[in-house]
TIZARO-508418 format. One record per residue (C-alpha): x, y, z; residue in one letter. Coordinates in steps of 0.25 Angstrom, whole numbers, plus 5000, padded with zeros to 4 digits. Example, Ala and Ser with C-alpha at 12.3 -4.5 7.8 and 13.67 -1.06 7.14 Angstrom:
2
((5049, 4982, 5031), A);
((5055, 4996, 5029), S);
//
This chain:
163
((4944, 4993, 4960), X);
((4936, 4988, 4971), X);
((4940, 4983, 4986), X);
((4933, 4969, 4984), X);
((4947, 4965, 4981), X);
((4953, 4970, 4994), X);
((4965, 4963, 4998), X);
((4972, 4968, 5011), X);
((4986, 4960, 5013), X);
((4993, 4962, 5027), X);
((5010, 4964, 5025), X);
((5018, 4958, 5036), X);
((5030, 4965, 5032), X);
((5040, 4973, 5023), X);
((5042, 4960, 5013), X);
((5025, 4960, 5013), X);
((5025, 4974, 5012), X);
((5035, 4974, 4999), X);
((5029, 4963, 4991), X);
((5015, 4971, 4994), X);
((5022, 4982, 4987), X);
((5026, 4975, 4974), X);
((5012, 4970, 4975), X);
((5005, 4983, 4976), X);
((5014, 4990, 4964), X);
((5011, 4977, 4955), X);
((4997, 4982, 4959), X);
((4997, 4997, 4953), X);
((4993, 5000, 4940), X);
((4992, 5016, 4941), X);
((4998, 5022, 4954), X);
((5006, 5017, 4964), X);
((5009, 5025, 4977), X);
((5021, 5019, 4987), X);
((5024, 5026, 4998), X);
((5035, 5022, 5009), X);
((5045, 5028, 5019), X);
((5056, 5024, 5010), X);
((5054, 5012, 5001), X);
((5065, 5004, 5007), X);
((5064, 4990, 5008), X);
((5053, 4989, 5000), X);
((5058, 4985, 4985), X);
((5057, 4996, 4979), X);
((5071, 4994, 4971), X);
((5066, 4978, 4968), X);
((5064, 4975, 4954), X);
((5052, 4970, 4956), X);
((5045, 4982, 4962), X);
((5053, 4990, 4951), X);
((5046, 4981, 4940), X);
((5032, 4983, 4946), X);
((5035, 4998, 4947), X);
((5040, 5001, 4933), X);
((5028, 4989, 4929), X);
((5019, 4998, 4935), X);
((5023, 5011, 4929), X);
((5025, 5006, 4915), X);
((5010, 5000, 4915), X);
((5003, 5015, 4914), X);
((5009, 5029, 4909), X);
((4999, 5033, 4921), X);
((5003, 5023, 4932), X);
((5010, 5031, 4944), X);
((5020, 5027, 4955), X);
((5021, 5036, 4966), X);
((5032, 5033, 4978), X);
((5032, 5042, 4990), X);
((5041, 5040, 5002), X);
((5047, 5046, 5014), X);
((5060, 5045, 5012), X);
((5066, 5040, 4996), X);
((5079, 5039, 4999), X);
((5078, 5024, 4997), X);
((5072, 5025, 4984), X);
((5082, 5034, 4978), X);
((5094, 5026, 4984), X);
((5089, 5011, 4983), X);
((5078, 5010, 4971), X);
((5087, 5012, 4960), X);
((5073, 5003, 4951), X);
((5064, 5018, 4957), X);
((5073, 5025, 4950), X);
((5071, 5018, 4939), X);
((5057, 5018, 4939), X);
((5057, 5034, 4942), X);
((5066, 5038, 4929), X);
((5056, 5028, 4920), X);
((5043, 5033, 4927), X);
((5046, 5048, 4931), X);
((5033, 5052, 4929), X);
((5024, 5042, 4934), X);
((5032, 5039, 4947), X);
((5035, 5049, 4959), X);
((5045, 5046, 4971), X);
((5040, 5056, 4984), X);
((5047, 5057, 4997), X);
((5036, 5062, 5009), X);
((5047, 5075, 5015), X);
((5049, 5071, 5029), X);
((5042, 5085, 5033), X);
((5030, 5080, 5029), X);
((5022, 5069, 5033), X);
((5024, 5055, 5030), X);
((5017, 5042, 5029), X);
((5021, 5032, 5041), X);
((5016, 5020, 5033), X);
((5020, 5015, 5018), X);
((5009, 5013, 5008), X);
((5006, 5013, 4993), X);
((4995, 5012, 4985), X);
((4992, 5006, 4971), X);
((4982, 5012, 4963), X);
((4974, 5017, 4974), X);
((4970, 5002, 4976), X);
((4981, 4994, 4983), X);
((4991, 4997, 4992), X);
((5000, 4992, 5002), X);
((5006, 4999, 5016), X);
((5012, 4996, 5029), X);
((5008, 5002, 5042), X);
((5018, 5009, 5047), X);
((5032, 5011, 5038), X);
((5039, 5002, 5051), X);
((5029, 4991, 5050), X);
((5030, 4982, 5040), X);
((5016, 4978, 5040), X);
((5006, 4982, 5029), X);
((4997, 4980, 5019), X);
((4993, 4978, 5004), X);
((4980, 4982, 5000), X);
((4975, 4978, 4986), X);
((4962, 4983, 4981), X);
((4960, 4992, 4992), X);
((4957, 5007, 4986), X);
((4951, 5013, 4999), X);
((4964, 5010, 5006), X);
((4972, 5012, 4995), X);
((4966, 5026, 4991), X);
((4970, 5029, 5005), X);
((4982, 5026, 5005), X);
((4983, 5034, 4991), X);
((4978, 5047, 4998), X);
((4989, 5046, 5008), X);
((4998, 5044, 4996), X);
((4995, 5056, 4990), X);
((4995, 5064, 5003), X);
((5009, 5059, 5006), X);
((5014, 5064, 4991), X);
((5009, 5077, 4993), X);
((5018, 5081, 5002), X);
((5031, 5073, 4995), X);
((5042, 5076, 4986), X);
((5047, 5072, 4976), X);
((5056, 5062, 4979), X);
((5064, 5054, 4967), X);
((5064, 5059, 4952), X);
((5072, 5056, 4940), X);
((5078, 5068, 4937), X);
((5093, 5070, 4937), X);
((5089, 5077, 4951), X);
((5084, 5065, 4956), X);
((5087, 5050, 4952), X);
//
C-alpha cells in the first residue's frame, strides 16, 4: 500500500481519540498492536469494540491481536467481553504488562497492519491523531511496539492460573 492515500486526522480529545480506536481496529485485517497505560476509559469492555475485535480475529487463522500496557488491572477487573475474546482466541491474542523496572512509553499508540495508526501525545493530553495509510509512520511506531514487548510479561492468560 502506497501513501498517495494518506489521511492525517487531528483528535481533540478522549471521545475523538475512542471513536478513532473503533475506527483503526475496523481497519486491521492481520495484526493489530494497542498499547496504553491501562485502557481505561477507553471502550475496551463496549459491545461494539468487543464485535470488531472478535470480527477481526474470526476473519484469519493467522490475524494477530497483541495488547501491551503498563498497568492491566483495568483490563482484568473491568473487561469482562477481553476475557472472553482471550479463552476463544488464546492463541492468536497476547495481554503484556511493561514491569515498572523497565522502561515505559509516555504516549499511547497502536498500530494496524503496519499501515494505520492512531496515538495521543502525551498519556495526560487528550490530543492525537489517526493516521490511515501511512506505513512510514506506522512502521515506526511498530518497531517501538516490538521494542516495548520485549521487555514485558505476560500479563492475562486463560489458564485456571490466570482468568
Amino acid at each position: 500500500m502506497t501513501e498517495e492515500n494518506l489521511q492525517h486526522t487531528h483528535l481533540d480529545g478522549i471521545a475523538d481519540y475512542t471513536a478513532a480506536l473503533d475506527r483503526l481496529c475496523s481497519l486491521a485485517r492481520h495484526d493489530l498492536y494497542l498499547y496504553e497505560r491501562n485502557f481505561e476509559g477507553l471502550g475496551f469492555n463496549s459491545e461494539v469494540r468487543y464485535q470488531t475485535l472478535r470480527h477481526f480475529l474470526l476473519a484469519n487463522p493467522l490475524n494477530r491481536l497483541y495488547i501491551l500496557a503498563n498497568d492491566t488491572q483495568y483490563l482484568a477487573t473491568f473487561c469482562a467481553r477481553i476475557a472472553i475474546l482471550m479463552r476463544q482466541f488464546d492463541s492468536r491474542m497476547a495481554i503484556h504488562r511493561i514491569p515498572s523496572n523497565r522502561p515505559q512509553g509516555s504516549e499511547p499508540f497502536s498500530v494496524a497492519d503496519s499501515t494505520h495508526y492512531v496515538r495521543r501525545f502525551h498519556f495526560d493530553d487528550p490530543r492525537g491523531m489517526l493516521a490511515i495509510n501511512d506505513p512510514t509512520a506506522a512502521g515506526s511506531l511498530q518497531s517501538r511496539f516490538h521494542e516495548m514487548w520485549s521487555v514485558s510479561v505476560p500479563a492475562l492468560s486463560v489458564t485456571t492460573l490466570g482468568l
